[in-house]
Each structure stands twice: as structure tokens, then as C-alpha cells.
N, CA, C and O atoms as CSV, one atom per row, in Angstrom:
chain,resi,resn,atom,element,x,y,z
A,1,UNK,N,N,10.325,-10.766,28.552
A,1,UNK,CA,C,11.098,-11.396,27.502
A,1,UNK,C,C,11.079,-10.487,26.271
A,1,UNK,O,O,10.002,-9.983,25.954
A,2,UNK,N,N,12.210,-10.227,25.528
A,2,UNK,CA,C,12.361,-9.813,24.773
A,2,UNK,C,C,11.636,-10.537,22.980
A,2,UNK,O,O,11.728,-11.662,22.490
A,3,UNK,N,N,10.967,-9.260,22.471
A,3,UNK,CA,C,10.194,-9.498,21.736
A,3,UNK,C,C,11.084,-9.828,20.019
A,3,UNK,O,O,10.803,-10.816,19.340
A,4,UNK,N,N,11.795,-9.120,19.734
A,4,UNK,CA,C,12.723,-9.257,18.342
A,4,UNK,C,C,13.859,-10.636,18.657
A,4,UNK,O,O,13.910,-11.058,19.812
A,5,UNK,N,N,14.413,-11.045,17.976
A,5,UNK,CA,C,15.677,-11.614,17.466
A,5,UNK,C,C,16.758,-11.100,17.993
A,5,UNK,O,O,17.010,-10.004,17.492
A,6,UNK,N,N,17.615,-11.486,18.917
A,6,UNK,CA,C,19.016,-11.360,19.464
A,6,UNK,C,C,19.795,-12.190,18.369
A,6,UNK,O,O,19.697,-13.276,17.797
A,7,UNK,N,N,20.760,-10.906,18.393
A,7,UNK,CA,C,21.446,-11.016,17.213
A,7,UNK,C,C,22.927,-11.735,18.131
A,7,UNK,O,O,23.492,-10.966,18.908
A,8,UNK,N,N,23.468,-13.152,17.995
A,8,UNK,CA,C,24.526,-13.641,18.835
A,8,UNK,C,C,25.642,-13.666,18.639
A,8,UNK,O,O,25.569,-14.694,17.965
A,9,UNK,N,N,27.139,-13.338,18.616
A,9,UNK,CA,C,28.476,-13.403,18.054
A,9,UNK,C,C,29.261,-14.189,19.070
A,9,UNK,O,O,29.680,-13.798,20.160
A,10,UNK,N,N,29.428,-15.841,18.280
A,10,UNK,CA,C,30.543,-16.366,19.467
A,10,UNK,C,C,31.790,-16.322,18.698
A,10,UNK,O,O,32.048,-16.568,17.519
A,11,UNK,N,N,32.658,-15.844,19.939
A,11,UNK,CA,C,34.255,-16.072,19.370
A,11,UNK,C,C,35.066,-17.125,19.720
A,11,UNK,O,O,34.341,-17.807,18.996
A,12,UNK,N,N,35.864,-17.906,20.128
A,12,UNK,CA,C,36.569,-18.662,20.667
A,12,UNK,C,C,37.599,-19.351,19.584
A,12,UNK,O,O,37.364,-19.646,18.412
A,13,UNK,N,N,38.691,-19.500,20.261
A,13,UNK,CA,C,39.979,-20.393,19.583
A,13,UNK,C,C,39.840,-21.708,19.092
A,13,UNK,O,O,40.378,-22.267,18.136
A,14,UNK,N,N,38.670,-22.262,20.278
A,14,UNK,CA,C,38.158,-23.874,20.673
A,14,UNK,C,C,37.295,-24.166,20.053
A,14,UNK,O,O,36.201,-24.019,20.598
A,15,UNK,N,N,37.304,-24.729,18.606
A,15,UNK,CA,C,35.994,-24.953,17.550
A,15,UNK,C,C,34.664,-25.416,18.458
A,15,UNK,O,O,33.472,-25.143,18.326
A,16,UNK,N,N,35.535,-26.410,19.644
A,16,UNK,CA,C,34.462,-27.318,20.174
A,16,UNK,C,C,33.811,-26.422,21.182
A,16,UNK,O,O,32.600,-26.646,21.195
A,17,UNK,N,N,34.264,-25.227,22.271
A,17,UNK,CA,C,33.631,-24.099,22.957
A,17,UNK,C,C,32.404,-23.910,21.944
A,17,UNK,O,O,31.247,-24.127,22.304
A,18,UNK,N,N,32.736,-23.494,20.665
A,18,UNK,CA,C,31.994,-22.527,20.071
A,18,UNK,C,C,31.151,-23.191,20.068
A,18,UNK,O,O,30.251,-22.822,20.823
A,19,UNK,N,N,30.922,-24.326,19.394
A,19,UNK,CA,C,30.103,-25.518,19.163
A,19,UNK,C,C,29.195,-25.453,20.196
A,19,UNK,O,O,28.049,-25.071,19.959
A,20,UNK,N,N,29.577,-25.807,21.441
A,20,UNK,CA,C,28.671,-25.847,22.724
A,20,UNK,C,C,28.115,-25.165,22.795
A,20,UNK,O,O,26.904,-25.382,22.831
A,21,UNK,N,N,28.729,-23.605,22.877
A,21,UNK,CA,C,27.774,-22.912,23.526
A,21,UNK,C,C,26.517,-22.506,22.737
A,21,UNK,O,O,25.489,-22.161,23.320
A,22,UNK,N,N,26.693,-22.587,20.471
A,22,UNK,CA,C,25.544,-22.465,19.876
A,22,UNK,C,C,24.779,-23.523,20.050
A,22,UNK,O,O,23.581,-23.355,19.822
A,23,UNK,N,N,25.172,-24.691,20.430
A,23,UNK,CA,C,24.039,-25.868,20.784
A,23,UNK,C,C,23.367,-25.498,21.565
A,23,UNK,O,O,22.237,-25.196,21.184
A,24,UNK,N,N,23.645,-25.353,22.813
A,24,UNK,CA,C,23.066,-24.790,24.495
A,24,UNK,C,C,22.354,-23.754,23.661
A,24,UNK,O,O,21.167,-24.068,23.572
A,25,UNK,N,N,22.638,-22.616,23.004
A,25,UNK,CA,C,21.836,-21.398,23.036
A,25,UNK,C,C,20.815,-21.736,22.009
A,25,UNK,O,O,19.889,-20.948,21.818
A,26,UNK,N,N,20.911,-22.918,21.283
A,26,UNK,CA,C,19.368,-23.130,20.046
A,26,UNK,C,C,19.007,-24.083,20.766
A,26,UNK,O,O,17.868,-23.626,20.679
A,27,UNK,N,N,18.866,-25.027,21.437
A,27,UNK,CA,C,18.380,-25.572,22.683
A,27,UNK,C,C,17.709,-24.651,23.675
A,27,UNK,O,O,16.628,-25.239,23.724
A,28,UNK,N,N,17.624,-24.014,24.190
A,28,UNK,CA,C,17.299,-23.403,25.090
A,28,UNK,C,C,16.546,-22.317,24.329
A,28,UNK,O,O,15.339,-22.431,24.543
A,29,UNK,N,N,16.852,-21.253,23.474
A,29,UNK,CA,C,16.071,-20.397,23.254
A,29,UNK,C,C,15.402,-20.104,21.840
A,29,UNK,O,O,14.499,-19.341,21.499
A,30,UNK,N,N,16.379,-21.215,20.999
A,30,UNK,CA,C,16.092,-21.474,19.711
A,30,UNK,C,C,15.190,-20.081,18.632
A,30,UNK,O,O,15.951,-19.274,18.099
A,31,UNK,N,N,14.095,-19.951,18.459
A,31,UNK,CA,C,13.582,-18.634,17.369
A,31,UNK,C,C,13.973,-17.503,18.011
A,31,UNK,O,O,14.325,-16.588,17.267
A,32,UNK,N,N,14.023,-17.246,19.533
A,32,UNK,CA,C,14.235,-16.106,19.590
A,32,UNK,C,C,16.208,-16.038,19.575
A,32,UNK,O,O,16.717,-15.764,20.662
A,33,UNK,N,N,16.719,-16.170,18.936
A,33,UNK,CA,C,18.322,-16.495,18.624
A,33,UNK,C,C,18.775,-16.332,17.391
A,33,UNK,O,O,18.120,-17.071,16.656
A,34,UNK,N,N,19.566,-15.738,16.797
A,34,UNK,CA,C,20.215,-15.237,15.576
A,34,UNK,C,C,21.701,-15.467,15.360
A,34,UNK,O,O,22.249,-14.483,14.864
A,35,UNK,N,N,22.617,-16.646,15.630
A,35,UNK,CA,C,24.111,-16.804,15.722
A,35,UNK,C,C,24.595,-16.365,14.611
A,35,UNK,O,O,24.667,-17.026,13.575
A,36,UNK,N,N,25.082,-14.828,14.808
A,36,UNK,CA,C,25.557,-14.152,13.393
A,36,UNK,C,C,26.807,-14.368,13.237
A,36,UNK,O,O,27.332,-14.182,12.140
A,37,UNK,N,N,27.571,-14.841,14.410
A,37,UNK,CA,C,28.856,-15.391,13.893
A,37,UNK,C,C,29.307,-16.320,14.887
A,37,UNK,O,O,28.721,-16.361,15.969
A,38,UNK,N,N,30.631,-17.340,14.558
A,38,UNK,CA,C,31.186,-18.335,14.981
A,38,UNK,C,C,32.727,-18.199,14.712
A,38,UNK,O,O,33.158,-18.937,13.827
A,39,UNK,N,N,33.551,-17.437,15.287
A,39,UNK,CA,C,34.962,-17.004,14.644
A,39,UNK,C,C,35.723,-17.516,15.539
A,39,UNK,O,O,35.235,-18.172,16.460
A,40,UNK,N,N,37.002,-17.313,15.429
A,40,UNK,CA,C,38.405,-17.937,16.214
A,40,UNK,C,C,39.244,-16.777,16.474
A,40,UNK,O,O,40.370,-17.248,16.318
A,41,UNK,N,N,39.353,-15.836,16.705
A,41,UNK,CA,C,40.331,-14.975,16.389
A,41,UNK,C,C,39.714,-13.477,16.814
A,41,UNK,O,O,38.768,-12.965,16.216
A,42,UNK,N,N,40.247,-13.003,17.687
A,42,UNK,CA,C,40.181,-11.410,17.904
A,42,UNK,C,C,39.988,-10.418,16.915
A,42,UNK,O,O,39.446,-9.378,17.291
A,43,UNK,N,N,40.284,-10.511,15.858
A,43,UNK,CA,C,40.364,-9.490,14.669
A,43,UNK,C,C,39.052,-9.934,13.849
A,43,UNK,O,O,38.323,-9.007,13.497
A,44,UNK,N,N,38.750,-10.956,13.578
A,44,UNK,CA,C,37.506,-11.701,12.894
A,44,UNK,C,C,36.377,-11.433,14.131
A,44,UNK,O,O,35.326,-11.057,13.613
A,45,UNK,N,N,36.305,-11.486,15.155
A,45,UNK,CA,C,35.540,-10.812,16.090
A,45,UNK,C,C,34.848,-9.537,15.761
A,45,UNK,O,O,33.695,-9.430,15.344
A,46,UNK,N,N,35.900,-8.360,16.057
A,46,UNK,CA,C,35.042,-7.281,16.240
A,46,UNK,C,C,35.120,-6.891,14.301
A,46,UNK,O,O,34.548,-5.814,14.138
A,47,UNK,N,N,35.558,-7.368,13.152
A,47,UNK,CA,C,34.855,-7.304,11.812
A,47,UNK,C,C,33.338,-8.255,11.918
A,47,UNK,O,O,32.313,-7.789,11.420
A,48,UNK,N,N,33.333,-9.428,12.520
A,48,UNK,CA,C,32.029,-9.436,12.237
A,48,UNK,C,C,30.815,-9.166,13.101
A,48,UNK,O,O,29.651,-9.464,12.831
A,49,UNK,N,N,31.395,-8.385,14.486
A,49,UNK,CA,C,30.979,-7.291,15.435
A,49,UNK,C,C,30.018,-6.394,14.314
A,49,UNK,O,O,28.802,-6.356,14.125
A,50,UNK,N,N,30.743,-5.960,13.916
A,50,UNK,CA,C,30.686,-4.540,13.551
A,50,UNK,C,C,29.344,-4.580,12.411
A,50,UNK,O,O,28.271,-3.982,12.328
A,51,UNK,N,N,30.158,-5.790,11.482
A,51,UNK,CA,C,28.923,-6.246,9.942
A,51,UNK,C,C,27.621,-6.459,10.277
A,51,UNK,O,O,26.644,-6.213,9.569
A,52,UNK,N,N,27.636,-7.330,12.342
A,52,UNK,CA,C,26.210,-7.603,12.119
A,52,UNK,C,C,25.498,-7.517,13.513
A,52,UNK,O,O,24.740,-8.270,14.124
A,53,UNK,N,N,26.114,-6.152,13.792
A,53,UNK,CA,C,25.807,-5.394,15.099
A,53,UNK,C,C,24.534,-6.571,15.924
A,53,UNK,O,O,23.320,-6.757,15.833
A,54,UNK,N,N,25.665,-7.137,16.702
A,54,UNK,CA,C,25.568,-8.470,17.573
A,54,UNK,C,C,24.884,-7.423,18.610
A,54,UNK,O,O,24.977,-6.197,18.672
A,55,UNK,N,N,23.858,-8.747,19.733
A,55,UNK,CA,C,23.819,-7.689,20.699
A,55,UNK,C,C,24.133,-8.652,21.776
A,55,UNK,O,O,23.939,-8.071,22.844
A,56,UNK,N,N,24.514,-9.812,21.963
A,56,UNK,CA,C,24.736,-10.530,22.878
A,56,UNK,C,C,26.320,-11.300,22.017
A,56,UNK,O,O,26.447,-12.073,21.067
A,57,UNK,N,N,27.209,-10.672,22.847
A,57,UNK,CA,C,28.725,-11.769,22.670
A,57,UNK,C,C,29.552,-12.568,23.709
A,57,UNK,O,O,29.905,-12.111,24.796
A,58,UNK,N,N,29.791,-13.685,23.299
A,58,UNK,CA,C,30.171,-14.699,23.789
A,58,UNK,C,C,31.943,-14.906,23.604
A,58,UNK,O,O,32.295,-15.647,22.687
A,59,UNK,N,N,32.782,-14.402,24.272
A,59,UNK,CA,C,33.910,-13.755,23.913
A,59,UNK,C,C,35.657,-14.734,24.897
A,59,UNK,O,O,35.961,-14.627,26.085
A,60,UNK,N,N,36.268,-15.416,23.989
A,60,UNK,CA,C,37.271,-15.950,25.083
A,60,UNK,C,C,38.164,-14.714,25.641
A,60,UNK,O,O,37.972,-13.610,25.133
A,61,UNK,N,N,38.930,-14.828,26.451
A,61,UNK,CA,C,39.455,-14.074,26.723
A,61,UNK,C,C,41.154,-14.046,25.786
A,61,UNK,O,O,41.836,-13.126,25.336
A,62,UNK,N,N,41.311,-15.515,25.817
A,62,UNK,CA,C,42.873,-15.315,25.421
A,62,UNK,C,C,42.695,-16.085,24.093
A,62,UNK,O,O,42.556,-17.308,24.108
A,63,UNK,N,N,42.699,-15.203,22.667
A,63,UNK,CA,C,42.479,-15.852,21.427
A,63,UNK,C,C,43.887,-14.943,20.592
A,63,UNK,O,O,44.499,-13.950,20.986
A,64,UNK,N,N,44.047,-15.716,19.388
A,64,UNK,CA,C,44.994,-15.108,18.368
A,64,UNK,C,C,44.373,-14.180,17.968
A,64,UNK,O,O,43.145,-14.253,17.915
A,65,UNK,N,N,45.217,-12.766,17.477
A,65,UNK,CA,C,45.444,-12.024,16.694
A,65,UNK,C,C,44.958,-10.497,17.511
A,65,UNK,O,O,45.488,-9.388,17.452
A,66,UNK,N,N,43.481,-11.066,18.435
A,66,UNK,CA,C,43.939,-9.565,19.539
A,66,UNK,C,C,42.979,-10.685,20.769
A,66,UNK,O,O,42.166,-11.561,20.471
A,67,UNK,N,N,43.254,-10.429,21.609
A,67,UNK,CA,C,42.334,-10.647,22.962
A,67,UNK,C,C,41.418,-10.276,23.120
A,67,UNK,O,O,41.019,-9.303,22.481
A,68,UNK,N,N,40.434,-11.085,24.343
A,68,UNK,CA,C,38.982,-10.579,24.443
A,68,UNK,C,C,39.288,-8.800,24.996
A,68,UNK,O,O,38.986,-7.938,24.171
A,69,UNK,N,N,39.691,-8.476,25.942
A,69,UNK,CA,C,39.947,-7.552,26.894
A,69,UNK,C,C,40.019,-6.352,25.858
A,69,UNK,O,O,39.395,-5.305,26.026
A,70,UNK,N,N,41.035,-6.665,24.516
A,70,UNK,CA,C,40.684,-5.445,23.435
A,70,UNK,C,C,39.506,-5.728,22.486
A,70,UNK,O,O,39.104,-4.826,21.751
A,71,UNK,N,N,38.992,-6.831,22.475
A,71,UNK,CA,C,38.132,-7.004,21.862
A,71,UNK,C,C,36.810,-6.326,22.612
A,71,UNK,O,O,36.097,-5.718,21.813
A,72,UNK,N,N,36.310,-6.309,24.083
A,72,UNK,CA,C,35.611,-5.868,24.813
A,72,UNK,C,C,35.866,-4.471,24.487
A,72,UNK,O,O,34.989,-3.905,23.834
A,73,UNK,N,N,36.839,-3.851,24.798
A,73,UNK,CA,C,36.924,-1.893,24.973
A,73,UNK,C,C,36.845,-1.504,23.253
A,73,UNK,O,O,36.950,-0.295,23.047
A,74,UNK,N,N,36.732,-2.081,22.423
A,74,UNK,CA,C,36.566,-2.029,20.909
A,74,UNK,C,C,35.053,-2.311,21.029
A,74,UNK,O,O,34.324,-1.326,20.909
A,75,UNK,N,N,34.426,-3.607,21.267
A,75,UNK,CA,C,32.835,-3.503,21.318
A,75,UNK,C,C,32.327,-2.727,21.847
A,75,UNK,O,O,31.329,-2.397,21.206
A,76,UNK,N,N,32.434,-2.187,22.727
A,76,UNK,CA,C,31.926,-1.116,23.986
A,76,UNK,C,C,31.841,-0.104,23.247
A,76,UNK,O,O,30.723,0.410,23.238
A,77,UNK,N,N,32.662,0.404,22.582
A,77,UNK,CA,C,33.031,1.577,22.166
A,77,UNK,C,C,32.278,2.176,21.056
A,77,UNK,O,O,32.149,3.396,20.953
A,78,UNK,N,N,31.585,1.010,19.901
A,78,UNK,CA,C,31.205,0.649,18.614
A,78,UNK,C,C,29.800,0.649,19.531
A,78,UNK,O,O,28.917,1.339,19.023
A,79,UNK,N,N,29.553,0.200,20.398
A,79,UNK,CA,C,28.068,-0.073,20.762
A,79,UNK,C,C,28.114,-0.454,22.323
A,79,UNK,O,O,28.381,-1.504,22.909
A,80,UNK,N,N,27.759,0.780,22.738
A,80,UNK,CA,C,27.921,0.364,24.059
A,80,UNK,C,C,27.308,-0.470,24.799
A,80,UNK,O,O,27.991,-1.283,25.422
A,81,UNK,N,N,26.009,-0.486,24.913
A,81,UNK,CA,C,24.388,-1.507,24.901
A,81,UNK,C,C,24.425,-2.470,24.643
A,81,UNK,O,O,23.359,-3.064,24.801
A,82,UNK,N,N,25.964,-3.550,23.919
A,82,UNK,CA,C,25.940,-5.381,23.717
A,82,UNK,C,C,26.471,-5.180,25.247
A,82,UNK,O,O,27.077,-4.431,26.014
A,83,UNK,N,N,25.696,-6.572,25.088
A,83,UNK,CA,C,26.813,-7.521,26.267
A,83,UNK,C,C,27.152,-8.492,25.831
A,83,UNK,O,O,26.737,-9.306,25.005
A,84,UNK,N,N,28.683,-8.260,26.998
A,84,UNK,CA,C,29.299,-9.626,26.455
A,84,UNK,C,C,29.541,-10.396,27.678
A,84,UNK,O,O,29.133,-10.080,28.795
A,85,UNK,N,N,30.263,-11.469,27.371
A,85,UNK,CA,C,30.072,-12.452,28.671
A,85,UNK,C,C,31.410,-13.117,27.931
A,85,UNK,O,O,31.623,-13.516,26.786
A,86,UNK,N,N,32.307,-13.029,29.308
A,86,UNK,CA,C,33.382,-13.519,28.727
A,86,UNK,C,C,33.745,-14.933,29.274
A,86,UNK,O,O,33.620,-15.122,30.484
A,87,UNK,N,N,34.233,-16.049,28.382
A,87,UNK,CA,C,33.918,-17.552,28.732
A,87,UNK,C,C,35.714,-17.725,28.424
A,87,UNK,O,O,36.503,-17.328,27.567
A,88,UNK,N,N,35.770,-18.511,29.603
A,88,UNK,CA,C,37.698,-18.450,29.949
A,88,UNK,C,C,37.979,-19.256,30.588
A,88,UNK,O,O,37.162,-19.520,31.470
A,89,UNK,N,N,39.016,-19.940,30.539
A,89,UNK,CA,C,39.331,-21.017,32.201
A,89,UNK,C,C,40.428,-20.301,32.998
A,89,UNK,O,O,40.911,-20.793,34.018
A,90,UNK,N,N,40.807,-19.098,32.481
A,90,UNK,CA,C,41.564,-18.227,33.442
A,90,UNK,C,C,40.712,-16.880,33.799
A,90,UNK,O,O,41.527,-16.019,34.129
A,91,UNK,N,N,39.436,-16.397,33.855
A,91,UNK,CA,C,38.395,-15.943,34.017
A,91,UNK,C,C,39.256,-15.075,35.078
A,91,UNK,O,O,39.905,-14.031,35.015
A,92,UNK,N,N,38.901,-16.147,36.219
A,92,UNK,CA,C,39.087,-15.301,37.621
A,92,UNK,C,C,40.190,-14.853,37.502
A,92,UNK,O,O,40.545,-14.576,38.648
A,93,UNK,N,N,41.008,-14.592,36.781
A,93,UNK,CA,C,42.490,-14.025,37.071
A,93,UNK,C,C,42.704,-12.748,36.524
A,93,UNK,O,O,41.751,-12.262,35.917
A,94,UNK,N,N,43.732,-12.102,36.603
A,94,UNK,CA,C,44.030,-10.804,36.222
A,94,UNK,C,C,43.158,-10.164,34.806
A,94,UNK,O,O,42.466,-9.153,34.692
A,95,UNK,N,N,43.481,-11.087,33.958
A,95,UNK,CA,C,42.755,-10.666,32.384
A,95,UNK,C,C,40.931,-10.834,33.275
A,95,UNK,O,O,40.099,-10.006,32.905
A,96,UNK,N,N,40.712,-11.348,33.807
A,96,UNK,CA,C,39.200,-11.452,33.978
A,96,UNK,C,C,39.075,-10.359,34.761
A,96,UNK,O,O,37.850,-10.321,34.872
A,97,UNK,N,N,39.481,-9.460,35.370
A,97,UNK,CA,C,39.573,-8.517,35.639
A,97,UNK,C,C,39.550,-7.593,35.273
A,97,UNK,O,O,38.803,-6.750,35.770
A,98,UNK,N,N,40.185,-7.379,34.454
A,98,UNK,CA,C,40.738,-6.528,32.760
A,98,UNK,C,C,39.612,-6.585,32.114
A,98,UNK,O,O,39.428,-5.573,31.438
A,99,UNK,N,N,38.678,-7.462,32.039
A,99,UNK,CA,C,37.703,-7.273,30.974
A,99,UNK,C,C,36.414,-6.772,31.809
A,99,UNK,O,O,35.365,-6.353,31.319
A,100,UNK,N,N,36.642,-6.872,32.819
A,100,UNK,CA,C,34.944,-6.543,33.092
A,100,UNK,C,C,35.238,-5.237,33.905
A,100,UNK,O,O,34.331,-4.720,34.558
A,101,UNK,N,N,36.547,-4.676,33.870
A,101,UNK,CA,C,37.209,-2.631,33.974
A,101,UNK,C,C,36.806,-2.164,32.555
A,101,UNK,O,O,36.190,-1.104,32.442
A,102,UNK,N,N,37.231,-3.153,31.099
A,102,UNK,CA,C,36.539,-2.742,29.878
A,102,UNK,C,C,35.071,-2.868,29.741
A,102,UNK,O,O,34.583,-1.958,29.071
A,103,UNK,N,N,34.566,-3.396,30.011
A,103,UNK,CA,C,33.123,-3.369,30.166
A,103,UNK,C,C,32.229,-4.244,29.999
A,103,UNK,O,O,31.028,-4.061,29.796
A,104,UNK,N,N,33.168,-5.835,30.137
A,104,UNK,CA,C,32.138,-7.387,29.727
A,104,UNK,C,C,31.256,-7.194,30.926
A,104,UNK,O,O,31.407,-6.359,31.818
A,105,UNK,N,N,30.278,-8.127,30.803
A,105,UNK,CA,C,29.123,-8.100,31.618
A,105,UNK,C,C,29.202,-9.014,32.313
A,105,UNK,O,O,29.088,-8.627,33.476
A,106,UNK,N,N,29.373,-10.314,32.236
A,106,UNK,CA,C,29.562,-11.541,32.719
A,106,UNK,C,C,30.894,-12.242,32.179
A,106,UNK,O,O,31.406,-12.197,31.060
A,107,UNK,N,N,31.310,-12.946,33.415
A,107,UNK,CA,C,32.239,-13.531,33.125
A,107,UNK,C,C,31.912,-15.410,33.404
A,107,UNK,O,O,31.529,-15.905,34.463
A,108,UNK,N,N,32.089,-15.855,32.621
A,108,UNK,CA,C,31.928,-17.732,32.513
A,108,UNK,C,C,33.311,-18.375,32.440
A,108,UNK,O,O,34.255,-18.102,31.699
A,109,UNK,N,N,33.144,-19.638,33.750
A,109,UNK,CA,C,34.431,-20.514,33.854
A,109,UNK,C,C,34.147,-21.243,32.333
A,109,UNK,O,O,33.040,-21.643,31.971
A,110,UNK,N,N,35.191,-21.308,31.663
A,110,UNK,CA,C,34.774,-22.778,30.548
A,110,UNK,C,C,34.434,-24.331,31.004
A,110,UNK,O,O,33.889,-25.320,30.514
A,111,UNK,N,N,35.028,-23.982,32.130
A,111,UNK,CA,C,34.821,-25.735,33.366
A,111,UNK,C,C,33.214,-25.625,33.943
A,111,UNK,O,O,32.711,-26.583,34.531
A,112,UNK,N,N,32.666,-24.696,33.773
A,112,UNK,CA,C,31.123,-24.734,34.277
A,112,UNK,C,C,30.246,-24.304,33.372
A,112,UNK,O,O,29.074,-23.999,33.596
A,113,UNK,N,N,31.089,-24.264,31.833
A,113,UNK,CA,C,29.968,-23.869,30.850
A,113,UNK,C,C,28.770,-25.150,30.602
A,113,UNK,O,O,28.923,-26.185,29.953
A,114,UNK,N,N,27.989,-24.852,31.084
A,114,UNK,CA,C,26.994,-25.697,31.439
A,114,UNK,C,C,25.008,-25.344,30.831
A,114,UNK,O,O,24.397,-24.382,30.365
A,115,UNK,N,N,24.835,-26.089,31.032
A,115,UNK,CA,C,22.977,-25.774,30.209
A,115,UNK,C,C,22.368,-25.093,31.158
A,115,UNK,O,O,21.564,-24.296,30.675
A,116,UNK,N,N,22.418,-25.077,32.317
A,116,UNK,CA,C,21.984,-24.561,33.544
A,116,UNK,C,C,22.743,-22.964,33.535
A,116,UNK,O,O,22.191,-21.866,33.469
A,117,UNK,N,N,24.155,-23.286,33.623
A,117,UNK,CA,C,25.089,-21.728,33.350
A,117,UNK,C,C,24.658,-20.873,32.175
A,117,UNK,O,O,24.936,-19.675,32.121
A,118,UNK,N,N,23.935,-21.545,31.181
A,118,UNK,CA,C,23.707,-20.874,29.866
A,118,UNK,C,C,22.167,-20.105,30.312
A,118,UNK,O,O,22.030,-18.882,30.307
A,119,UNK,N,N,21.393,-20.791,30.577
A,119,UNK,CA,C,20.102,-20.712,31.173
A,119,UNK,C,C,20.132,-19.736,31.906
A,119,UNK,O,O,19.664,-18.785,31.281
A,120,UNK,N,N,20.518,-19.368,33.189
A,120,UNK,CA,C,20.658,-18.471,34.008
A,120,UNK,C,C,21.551,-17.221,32.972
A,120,UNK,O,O,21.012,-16.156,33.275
A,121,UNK,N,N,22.411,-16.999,32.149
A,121,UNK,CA,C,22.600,-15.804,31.744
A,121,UNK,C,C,21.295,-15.438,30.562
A,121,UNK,O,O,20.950,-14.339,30.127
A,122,UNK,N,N,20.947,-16.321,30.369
A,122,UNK,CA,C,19.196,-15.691,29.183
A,122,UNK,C,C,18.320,-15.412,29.488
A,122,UNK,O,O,17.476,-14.810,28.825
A,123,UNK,N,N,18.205,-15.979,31.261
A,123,UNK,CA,C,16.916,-15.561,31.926
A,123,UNK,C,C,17.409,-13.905,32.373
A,123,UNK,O,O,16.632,-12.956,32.473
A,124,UNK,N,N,18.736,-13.867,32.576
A,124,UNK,CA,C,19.177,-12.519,32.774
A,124,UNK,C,C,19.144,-11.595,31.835
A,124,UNK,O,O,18.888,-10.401,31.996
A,125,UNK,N,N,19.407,-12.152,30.838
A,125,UNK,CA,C,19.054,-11.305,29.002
A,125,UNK,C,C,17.650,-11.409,28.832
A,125,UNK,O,O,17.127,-11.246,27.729
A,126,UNK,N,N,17.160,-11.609,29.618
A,126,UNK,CA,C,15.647,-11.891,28.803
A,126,UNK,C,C,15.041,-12.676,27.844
A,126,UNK,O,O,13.831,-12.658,27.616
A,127,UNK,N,N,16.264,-13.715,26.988
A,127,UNK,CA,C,15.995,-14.376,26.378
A,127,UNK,C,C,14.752,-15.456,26.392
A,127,UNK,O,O,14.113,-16.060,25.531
A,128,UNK,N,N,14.750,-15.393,27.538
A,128,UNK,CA,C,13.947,-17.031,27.991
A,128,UNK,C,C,13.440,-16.795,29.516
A,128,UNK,O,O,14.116,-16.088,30.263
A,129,UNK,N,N,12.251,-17.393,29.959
A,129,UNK,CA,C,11.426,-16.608,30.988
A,129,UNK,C,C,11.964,-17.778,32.132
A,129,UNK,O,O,11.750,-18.989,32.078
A,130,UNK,N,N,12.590,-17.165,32.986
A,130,UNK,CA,C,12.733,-17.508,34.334
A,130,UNK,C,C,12.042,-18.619,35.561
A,130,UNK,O,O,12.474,-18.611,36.714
């Protein structure tokens, strides 16, 4: 398990996504967790990417102003070493494809974003011991 503060950036269109998934993630891993941002929008993404060099992002795929898929090959690029995990209900489809050729790490149905689904990607981050 990782010893410092994971620094977290969720994006999503869906106030209520976002909502969930920082509940699930201070539930589950709470001090070791840092939610440096909560945005709506592709462009507000990788600015507050960048301000507060996230190392775990939580990324929709299809949001206003740019998409996850450029939002991914823009994070990657800025820091190659985040992961992101892209949370979508069109996941499995072409764009979910598209993002993990740019370089997301995981991809999440929004229909199975779940405490158990959250759990299993932190035991994979190290967040939280297995």
C-alpha cells in the first residue's frame, strides 16, 4: 500500500457520477485520498490536471468542451505515470477503445459503478490492501 496521499481528479458531465464515485472513494480509502478536483467538462479537466498533478483520474468519456479520449492523450503526455480509468455507459464501444490506444488504464461501465467495482480498482492502485 501506498504510503503518501493520492492526489484524485474526477471529471464527469453527471454532478451525481461525480458525487458517487468521491463518496465510494472517502468510504473506502478515506486519509489515504486527496479529491483535488470535481469538474464537468474536458477543458476544466486537464487545467485542473495540470494545477494539481492528479495521480489517479476518474474520466467520462463523452463530456462538453473536449472528450475523455483527448483528455487521456493530453494527460499522458503532461504525466505519463497517472492513471486513469475511464467511467462511461458507452465504454465498450469504439471511443472505449480510443481511450485505452491513448493510454487510460481501466475502463468502468457507469451501470456497474459499484463499491465493490471501486474497491477492486484501489486494491489495484494500492490504495487499500486486498
Amino acid at each position: 500500500m501506498k504510503d503518501r496521499t493520492t492526489r484524485v481528479l474526477i471529471a464527469d458531465d453527471q454532478a451525481l457520477i461525480r458525487h458517487s464515485i468521491a463518496s465510494m472513494l472517502n468510504a473506502l480509502a478515506g486519509d489515504r485520498i486527496e479529491i483535488v478536483g470535481s469538474v464537468a467538462n474536458g477543458l476544466d479537466a486537464i487545467e485542473r490536471f495540470a494545477e494539481f498533478d492528479a495521480d489517479v483520474v476518474f474520466l467520462d468519456i463523452e463530456m462538453p468542451e473536449l472528450d475523455g479520449v483527448e483528455c487521456v492523450k493530453a494527460m499522458k503526455m503532461q504525466q505519463p505515470d497517472v492513471r486513469i480509468a475511464i467511467v462511461s455507459g458507452v465504454a465498450s464501444g469504439p471511443m472505449g477503445v480510443d481511450a485505452i490506444s491513448a493510454g487510460a488504464d481501466y475502463i468502468l461501465d457507469k451501470a456497474e459503478l459499484t463499491p465493490d467495482t471501486i474497491r477492486a480498482l484501489m486494491v489495484d492502485l494500492e490504495l487499500v490492501d486486498g
